[in-house]
N, CA and C of each residue as an Amber inpcrd file, in Angstrom:
protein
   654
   0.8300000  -1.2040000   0.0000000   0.0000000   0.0000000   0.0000000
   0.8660000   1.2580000   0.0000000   0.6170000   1.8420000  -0.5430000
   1.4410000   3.5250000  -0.9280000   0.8080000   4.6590000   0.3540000
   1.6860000   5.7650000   0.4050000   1.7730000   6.5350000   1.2240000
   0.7120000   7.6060000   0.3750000  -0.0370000   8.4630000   1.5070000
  -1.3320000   9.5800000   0.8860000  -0.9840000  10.4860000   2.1100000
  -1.5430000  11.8200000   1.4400000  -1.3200000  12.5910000   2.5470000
  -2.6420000  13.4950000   2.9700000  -3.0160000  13.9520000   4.0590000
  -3.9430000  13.9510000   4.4920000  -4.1630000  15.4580000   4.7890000
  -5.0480000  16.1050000   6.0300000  -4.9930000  17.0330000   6.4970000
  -5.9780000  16.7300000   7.9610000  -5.4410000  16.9430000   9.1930000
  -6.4230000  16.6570000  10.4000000  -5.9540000  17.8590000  11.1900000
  -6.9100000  18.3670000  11.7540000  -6.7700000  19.6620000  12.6810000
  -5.9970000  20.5100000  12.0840000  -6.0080000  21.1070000  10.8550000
  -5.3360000  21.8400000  10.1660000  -3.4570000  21.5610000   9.9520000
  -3.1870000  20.4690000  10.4690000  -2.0040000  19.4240000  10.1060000
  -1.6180000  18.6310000   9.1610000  -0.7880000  18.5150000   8.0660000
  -0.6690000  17.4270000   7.2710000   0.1970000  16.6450000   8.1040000
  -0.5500000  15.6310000   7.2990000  -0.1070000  13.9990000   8.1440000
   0.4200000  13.0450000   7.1910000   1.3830000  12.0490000   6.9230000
   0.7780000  10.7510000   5.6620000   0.3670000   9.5730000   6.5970000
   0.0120000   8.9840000   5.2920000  -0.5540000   7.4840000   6.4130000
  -0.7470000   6.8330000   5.0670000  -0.7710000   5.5050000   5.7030000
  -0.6830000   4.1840000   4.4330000  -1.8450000   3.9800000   4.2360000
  -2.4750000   4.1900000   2.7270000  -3.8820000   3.5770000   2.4870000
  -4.4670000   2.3860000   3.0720000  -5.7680000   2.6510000   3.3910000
  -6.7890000   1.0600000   3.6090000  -7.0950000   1.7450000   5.1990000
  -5.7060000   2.5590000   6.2240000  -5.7790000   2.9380000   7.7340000
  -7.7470000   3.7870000   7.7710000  -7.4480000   3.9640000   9.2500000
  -8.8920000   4.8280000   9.3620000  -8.3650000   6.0410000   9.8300000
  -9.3230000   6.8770000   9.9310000  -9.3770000   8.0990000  10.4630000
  -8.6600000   8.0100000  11.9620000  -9.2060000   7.0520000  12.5220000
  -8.4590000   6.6920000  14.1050000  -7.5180000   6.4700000  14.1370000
  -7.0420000   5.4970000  13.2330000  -5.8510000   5.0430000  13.6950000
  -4.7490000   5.8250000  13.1290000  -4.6690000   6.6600000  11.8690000
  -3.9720000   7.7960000  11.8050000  -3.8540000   9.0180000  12.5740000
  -5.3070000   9.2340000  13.4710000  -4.8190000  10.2500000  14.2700000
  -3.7370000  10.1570000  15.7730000  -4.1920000   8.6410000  15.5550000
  -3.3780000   8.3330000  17.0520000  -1.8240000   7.9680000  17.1660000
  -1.6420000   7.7070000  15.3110000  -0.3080000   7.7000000  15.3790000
   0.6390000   8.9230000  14.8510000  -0.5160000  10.1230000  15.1910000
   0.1740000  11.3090000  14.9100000   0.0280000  12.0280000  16.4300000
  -0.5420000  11.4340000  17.2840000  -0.4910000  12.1000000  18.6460000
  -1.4770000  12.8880000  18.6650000  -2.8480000  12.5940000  18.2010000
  -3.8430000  13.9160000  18.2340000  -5.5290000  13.1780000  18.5470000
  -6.0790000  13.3170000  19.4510000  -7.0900000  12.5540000  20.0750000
  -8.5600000  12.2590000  19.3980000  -8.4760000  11.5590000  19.6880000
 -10.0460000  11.1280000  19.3160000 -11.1010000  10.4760000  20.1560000
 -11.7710000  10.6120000  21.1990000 -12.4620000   9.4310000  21.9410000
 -13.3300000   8.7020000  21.5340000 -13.1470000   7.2980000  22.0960000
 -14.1300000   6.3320000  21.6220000 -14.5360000   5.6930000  22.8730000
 -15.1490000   4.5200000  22.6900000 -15.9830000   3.7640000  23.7960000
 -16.0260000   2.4880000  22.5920000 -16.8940000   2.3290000  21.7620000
 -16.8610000   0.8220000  21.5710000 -15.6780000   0.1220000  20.8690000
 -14.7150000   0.9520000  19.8880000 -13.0190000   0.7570000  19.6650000
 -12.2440000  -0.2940000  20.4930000 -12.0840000  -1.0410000  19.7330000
 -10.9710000  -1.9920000  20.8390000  -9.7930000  -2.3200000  19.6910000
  -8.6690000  -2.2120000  19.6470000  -7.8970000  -2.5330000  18.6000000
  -7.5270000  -3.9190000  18.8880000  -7.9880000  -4.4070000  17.4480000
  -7.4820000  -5.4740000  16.7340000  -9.1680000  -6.2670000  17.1460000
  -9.2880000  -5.7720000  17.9190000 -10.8210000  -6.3230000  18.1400000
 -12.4250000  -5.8860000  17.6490000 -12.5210000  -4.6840000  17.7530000
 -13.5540000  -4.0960000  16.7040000 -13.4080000  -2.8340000  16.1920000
 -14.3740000  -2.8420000  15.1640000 -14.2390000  -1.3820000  14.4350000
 -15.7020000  -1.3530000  13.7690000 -16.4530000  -1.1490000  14.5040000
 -17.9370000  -1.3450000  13.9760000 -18.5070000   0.1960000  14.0050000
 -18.1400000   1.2620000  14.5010000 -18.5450000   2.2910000  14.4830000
 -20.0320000   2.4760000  15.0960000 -20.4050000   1.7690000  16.6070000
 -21.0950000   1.5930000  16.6880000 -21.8360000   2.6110000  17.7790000
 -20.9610000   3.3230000  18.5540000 -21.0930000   4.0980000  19.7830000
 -21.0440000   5.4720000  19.1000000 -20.5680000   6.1130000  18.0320000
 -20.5630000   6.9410000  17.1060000 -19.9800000   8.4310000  18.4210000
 -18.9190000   8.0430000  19.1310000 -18.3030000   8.7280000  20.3060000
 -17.0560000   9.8120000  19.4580000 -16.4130000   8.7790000  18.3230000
 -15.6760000   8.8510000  17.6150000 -15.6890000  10.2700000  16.3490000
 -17.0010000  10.6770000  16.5550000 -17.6910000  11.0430000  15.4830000
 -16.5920000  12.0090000  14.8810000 -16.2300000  12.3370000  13.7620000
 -15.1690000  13.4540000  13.2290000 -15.9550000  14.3260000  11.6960000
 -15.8570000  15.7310000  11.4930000 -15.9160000  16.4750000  10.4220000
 -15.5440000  15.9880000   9.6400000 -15.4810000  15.4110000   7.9580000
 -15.0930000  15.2330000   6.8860000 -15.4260000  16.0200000   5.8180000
 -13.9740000  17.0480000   5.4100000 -14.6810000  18.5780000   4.4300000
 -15.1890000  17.4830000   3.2720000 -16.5450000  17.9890000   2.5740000
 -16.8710000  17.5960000   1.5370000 -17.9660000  16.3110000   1.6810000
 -17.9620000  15.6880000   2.9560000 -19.1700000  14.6870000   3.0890000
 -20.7140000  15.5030000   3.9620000 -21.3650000  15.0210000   3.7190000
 -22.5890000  15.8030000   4.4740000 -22.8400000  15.1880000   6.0060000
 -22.8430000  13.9540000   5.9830000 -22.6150000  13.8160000   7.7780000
 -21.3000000  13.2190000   8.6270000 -21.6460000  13.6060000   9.7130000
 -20.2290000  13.3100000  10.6100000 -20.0770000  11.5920000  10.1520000
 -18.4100000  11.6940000  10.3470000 -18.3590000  10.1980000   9.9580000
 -17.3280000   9.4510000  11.5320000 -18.2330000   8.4520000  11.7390000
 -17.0480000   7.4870000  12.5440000 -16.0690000   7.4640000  12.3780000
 -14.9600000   7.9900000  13.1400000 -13.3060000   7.8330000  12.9220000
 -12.5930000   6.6650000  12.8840000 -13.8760000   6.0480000  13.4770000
 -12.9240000   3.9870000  14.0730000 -13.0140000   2.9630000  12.5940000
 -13.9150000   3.6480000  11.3910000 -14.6660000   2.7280000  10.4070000
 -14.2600000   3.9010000   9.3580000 -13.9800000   4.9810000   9.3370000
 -13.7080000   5.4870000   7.7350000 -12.4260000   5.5400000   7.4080000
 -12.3960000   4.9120000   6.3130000 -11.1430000   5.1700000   5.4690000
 -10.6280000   6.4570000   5.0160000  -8.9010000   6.5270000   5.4060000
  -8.7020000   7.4990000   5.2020000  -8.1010000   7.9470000   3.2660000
  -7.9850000   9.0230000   2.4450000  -7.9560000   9.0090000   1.1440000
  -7.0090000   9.9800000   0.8830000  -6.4820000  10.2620000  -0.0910000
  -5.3660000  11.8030000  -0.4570000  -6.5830000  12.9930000  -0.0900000
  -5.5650000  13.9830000   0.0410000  -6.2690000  15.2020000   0.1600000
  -7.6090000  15.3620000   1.1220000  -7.7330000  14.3030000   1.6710000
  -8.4620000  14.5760000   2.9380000  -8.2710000  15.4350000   4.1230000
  -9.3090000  16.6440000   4.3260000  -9.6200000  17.5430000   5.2050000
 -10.0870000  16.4400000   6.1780000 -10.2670000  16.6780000   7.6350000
 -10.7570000  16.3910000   8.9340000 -10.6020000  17.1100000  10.0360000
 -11.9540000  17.2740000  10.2720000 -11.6200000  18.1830000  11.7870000
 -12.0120000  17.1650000  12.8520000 -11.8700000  17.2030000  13.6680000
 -11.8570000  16.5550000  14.8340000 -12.5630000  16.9140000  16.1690000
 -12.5540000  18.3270000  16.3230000 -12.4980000  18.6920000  17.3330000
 -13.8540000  20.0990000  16.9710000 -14.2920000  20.5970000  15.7670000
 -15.1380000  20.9870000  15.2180000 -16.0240000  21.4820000  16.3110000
 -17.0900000  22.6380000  16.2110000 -18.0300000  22.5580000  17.0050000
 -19.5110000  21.6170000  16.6470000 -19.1890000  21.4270000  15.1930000
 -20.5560000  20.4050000  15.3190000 -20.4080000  19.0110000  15.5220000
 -18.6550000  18.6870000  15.6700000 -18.7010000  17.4680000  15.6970000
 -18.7040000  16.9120000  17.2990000 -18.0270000  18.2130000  18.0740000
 -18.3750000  18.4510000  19.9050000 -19.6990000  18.0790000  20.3390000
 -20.4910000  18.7800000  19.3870000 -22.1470000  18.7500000  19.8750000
 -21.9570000  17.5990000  19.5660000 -22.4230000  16.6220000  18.7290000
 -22.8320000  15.7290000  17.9430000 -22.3040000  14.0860000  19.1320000
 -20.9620000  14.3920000  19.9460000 -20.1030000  13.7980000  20.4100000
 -20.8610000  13.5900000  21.8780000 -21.2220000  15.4010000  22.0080000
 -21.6930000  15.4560000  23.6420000 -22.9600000  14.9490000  23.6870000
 -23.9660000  14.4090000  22.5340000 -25.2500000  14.1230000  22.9020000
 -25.3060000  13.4640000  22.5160000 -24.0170000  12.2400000  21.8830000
 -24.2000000  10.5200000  22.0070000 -24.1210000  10.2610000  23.6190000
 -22.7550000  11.1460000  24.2870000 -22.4180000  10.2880000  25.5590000
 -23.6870000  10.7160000  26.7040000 -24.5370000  11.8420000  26.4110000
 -26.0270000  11.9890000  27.1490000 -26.7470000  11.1910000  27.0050000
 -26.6730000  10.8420000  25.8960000 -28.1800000   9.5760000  25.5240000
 -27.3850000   7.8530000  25.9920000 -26.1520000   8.1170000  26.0630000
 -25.7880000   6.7380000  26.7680000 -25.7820000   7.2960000  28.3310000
 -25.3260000   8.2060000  29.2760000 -26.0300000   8.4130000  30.2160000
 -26.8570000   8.0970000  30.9010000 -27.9000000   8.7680000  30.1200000
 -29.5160000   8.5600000  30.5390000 -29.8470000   7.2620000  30.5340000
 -29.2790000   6.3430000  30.0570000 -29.6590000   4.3990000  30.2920000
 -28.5130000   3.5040000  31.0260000 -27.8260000   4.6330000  32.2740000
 -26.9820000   4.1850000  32.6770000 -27.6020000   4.3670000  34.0540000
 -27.0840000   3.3050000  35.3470000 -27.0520000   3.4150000  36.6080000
 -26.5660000   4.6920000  37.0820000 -25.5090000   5.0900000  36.8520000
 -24.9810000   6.4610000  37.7190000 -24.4410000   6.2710000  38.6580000
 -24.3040000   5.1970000  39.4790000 -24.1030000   5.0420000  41.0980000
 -22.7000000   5.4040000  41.3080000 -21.9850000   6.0120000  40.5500000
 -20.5220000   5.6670000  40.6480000 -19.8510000   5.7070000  41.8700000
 -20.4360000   6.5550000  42.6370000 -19.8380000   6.1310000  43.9000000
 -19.3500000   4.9700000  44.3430000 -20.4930000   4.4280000  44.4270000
 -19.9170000   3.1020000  45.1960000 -20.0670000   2.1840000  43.6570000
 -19.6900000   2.3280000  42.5670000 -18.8960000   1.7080000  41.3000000
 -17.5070000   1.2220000  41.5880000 -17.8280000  -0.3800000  40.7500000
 -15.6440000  -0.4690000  41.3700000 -15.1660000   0.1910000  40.4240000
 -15.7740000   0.8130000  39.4290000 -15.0530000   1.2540000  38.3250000
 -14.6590000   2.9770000  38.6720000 -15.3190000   3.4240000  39.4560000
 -15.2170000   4.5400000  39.9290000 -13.6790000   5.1860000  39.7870000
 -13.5210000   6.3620000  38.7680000 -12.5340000   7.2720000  38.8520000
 -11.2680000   6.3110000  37.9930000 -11.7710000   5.1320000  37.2580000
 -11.1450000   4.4810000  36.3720000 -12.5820000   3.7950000  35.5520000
 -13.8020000   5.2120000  34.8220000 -14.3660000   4.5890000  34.1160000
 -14.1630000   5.2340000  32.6780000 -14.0060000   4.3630000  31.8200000
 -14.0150000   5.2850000  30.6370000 -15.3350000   6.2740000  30.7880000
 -16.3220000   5.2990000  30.6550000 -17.7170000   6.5850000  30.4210000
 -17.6250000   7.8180000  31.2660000 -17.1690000   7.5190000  32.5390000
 -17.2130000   8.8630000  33.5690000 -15.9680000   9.6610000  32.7830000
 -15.1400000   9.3520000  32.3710000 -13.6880000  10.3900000  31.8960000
 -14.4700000  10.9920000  30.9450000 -14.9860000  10.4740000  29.5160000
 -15.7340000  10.8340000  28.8400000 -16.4450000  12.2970000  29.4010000
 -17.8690000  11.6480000  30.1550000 -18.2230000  13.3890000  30.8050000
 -17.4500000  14.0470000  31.0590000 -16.2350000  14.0570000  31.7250000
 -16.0550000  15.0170000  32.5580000 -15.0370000  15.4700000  31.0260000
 -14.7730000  15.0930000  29.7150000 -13.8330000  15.9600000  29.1800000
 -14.9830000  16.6900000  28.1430000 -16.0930000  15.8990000  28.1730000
 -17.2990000  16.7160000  27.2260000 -18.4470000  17.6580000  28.2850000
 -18.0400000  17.6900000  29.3280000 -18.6640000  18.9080000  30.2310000
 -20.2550000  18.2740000  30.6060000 -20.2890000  16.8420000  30.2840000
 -21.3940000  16.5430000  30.9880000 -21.8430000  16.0320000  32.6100000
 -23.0480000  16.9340000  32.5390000 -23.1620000  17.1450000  34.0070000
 -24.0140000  16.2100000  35.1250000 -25.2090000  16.5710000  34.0000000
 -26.5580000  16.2410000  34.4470000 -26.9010000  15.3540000  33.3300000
 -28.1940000  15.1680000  33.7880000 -29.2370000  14.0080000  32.7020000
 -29.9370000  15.2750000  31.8400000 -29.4530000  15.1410000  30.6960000
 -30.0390000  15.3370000  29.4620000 -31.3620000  14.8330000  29.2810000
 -31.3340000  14.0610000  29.5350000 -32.6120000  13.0470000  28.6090000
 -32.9340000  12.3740000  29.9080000 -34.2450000  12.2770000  30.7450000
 -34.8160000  11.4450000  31.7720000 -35.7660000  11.1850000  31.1990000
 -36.1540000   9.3170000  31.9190000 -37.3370000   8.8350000  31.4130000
 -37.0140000   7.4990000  31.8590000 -37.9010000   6.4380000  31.2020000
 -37.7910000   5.0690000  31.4060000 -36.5600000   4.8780000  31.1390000
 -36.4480000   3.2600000  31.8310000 -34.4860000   2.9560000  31.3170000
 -34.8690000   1.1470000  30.9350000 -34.0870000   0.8460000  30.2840000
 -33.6490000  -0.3150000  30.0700000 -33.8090000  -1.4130000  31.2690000
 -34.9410000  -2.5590000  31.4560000 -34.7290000  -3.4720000  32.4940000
 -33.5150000  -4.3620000  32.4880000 -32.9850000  -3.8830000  33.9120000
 -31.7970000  -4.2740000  34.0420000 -31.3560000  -5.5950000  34.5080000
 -30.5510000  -6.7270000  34.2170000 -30.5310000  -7.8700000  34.9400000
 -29.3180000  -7.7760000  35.5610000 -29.0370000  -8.4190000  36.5010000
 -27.5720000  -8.2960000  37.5110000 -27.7170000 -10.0820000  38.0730000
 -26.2330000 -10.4550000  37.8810000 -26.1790000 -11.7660000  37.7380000
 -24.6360000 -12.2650000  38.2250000 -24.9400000 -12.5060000  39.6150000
 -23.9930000 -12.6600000  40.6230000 -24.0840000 -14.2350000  40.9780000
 -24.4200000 -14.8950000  39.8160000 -24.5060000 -16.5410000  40.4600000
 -22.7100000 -17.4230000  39.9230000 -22.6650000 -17.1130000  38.9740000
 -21.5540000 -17.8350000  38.3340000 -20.3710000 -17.3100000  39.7430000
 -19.2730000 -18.1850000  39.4990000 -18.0150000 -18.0730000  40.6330000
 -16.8700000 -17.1330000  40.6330000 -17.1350000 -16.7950000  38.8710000
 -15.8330000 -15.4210000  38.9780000 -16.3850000 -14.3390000  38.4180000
 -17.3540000 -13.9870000  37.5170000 -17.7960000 -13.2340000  36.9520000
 -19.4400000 -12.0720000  37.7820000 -19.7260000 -11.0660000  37.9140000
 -21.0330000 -10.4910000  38.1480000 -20.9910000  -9.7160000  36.7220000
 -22.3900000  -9.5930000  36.3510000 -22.8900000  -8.9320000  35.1400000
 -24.0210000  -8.0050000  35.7030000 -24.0830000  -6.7550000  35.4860000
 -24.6630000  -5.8080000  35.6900000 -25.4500000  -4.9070000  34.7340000
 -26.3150000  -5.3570000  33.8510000 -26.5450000  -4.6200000  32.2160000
 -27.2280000  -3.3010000  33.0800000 -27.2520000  -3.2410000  33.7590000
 -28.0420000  -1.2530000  34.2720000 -26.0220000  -0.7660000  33.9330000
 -25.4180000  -0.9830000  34.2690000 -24.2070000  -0.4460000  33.6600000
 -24.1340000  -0.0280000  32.2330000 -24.6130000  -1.0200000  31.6550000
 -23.9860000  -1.6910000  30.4740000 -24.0390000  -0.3930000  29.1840000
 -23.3710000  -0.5190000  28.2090000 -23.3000000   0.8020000  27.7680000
 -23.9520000   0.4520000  26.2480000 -23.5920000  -1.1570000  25.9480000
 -23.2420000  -1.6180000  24.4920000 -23.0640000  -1.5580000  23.4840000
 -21.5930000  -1.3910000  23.8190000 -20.5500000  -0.8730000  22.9150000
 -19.6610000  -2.1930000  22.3060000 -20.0340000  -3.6400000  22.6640000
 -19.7900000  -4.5790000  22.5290000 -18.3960000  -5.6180000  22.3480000
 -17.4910000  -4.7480000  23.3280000 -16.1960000  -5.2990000  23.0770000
 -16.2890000  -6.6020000  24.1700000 -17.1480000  -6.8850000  24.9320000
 -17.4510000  -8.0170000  25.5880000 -17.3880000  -9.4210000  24.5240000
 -18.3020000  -8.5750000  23.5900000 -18.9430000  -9.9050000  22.7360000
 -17.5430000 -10.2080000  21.7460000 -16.9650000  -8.9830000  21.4400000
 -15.6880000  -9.4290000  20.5000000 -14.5940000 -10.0930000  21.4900000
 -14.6700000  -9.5320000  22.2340000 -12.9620000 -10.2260000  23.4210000
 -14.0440000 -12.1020000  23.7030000 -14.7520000 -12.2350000  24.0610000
 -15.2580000 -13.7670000  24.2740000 -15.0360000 -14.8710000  22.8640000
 -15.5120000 -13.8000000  21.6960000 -15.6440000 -14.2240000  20.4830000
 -13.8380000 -14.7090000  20.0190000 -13.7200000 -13.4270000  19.7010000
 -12.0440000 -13.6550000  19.2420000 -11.2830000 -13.8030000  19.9270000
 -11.0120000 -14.0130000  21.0580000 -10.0740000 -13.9940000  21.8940000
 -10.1890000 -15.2070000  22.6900000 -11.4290000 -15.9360000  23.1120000
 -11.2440000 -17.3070000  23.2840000 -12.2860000 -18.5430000  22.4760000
 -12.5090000 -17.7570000  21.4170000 -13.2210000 -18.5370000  20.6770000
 -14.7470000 -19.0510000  21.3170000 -15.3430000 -18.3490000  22.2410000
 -16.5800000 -19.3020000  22.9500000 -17.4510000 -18.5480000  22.2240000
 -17.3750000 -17.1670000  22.0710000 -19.0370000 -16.3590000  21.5250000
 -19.9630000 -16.6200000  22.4650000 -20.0870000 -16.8320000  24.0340000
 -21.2790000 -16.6620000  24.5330000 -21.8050000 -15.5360000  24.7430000
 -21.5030000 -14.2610000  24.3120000 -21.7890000 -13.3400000  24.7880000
 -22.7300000 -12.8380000  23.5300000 -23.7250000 -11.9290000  22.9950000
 -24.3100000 -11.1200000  22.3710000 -25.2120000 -10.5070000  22.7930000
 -25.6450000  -9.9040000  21.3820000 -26.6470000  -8.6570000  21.7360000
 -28.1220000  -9.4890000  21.7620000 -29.1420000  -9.1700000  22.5080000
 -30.1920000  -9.4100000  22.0710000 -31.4110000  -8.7230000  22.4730000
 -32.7220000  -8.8620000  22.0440000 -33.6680000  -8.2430000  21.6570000
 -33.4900000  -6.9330000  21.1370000 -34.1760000  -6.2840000  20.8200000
 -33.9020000  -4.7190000  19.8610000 -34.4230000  -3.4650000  20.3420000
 -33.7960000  -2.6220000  19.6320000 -34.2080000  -1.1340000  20.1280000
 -33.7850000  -0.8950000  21.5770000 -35.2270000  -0.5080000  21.7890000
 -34.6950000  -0.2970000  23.8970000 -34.7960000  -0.7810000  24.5730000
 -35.1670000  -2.5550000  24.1300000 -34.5670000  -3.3490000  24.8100000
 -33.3230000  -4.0350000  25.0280000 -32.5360000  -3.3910000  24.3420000
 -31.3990000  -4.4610000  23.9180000 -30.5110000  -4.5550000  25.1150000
 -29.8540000  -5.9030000  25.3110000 -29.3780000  -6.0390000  26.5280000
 -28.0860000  -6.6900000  25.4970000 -26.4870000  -7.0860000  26.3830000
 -25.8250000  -8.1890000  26.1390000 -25.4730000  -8.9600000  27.3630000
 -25.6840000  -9.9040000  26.7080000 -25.5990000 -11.1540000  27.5190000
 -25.5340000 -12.7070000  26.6230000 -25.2750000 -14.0970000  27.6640000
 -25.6250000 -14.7690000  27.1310000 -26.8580000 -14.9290000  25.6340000
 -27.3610000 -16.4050000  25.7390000 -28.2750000 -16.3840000  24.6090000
 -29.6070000 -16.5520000  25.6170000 -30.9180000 -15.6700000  24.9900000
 -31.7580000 -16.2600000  26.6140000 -31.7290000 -15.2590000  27.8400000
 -30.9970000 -14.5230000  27.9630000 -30.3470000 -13.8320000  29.2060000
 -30.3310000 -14.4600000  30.3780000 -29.6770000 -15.8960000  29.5510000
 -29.1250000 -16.7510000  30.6710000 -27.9160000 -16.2790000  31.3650000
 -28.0600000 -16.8140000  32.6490000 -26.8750000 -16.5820000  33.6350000
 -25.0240000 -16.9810000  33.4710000 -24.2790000 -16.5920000  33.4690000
 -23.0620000 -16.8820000  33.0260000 -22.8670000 -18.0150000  33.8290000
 -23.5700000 -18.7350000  34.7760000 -22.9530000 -19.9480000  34.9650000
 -23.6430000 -21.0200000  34.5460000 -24.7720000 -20.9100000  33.4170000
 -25.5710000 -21.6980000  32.6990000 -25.2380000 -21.7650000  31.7170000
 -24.0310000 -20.9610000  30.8790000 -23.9990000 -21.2670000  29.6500000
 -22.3200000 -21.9260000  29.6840000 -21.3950000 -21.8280000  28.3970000
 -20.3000000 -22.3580000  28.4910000 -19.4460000 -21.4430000  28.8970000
 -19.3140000 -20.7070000  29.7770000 -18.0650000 -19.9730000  29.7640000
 -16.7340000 -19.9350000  30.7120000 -15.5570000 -19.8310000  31.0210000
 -14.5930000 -20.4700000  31.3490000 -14.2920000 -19.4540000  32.2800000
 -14.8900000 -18.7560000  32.6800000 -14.6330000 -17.5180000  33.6340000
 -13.5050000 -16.6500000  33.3640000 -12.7360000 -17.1390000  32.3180000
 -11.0850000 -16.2020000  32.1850000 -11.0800000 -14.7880000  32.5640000
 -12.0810000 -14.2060000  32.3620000 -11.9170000 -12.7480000  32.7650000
 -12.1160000 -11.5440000  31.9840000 -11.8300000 -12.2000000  30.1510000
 -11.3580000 -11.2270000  29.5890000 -12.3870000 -10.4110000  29.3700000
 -13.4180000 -10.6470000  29.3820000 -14.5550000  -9.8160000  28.8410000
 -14.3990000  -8.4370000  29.8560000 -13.8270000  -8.8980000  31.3890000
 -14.0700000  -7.8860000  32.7460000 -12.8670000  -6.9530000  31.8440000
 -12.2060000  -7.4370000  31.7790000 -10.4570000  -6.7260000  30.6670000
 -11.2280000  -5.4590000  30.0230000 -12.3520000  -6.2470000  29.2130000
 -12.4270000  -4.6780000  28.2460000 -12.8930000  -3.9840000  27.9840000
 -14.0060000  -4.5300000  29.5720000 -15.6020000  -3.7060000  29.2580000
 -14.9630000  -2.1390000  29.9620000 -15.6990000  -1.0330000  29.2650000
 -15.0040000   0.1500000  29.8000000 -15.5660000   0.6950000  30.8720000
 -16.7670000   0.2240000  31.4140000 -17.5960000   0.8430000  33.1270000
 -17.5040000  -0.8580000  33.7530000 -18.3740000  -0.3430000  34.6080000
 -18.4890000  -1.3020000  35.5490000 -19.5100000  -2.7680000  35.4920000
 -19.9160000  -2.9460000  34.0300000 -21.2430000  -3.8420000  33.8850000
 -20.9440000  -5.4310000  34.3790000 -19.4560000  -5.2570000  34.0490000
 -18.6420000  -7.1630000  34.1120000 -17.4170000  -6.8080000  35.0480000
 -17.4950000  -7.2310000  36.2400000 -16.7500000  -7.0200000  37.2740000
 -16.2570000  -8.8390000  37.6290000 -15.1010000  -8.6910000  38.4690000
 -15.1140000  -9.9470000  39.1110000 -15.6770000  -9.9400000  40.3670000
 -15.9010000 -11.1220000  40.6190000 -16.9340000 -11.4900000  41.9170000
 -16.1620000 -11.7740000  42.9950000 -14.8550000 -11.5440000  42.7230000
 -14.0660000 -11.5980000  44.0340000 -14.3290000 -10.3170000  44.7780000
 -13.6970000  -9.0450000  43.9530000 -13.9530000  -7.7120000  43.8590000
 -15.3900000  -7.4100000  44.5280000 -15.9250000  -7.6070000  44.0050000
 -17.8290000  -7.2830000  44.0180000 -17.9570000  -7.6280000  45.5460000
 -17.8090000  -8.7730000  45.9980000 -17.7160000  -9.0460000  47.1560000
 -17.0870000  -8.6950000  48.4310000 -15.8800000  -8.6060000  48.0070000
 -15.1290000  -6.8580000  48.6170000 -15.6650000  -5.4520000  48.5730000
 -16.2450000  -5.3040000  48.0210000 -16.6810000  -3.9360000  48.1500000
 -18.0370000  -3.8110000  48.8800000 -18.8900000  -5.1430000  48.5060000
 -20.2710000  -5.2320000  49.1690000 -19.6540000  -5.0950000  51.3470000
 -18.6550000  -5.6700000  51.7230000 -18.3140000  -5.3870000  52.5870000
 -17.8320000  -4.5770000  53.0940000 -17.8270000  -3.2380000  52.3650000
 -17.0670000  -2.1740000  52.7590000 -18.3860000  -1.2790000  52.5070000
């Protein structure tokens, strides 16, 4: 693949055709936030956190899923692409627990860093939420979907990383939960407890139950 040269935050950059918008900005030292991004693991553009200006396209495009081309303009940091950024992570918010306090993820959550660098405060958006299941039976794992953000690097780290796939999305719209198949319990289906899913979820939805249990005592 041949070298193209670009333009991001009023910077020329090169980068090797086929790359994305992300991954060229990050190997030029210039930020982008995401939430459902996991490298080498997904790129589904699904949390749209990522969102970036592209001169010449009409809507914001995912940074984690577009290809980058010659003579490409990108802003990044834009004011419509700020807005656009600050009222994905509100509307994931508003179908979140909040408790962070007593969160083990607390003050190491992605979603909470998120607010606090997009100035969110409060609930945007109140109303019904997502029925939540919490599932503290299996021996190493608790699952918490009132956390849950689904951004689905659970389902890719189970999938690719130990080959089981028990994890997905299911039912639709505003119901959608991840979990097993069924929203069976993680110690009903096949899974080996390894951990990794707790590895990459970015809040607090998949904790270990050692942990969980420590903290319930404190």
């Amino acid at each position: 693949m041949g070298k193209i040269k670009l333009t991001i935050n009023n910077r020329q950059v090169e980068a090797y055709e086929g790359k994305t918008i992300l991954e060229v900005a990050r190997e030029n030292g210039i930020h982008i936030p995401t939430l459902c991004y996991l490298k080498d693991y997904t790129g589904t553009g699904a949390c749209r956190v990522c969102q970036v200006e592209v001169e010449g396209v009409r809507n914001l495009c995912a940074a984690c899923v577009y290809p980058v081309r010659e003579g490409m303009v990108v802003k990044t940091n834009s004011m419509r692409a700020l807005d656009a950024r600050r009222r994905v992570v509100e509307l994931i918010v508003s179908n979140h627990s909040k408790d962070c306090l007593s969160c083990i993820r607390n003050t190491n959550c992605e979603l909470q860093r998120l607010c606090q660098e997009l100035g969110v405060r409060e609930d945007a958006f109140q109303g019904a939420k997502t029925t939540p299941t919490f599932d503290e039976v299996s021996p190493g794992v608790v699952r918490n979907t009132a956390k849950c953000i689904l951004c689905g690097r659970c389902i890719a780290a189970c999938k690719k990383h130990q080959g089981l796939g028990i994890l997905g999305f299911m039912e639709r719209g505003f119901k959608t939960k991840v979990g097993p198949v069924f929203d069976r319990s993680l110690n009903d289906v096949n899974c080996m407890q390894c951990g990794q899913c707790i590895n990459v979820c970015p809040v607090g939805a998949l904790q270990e139950k050692k942990k969980f249990m420590m903290l319930l005592k404190h």
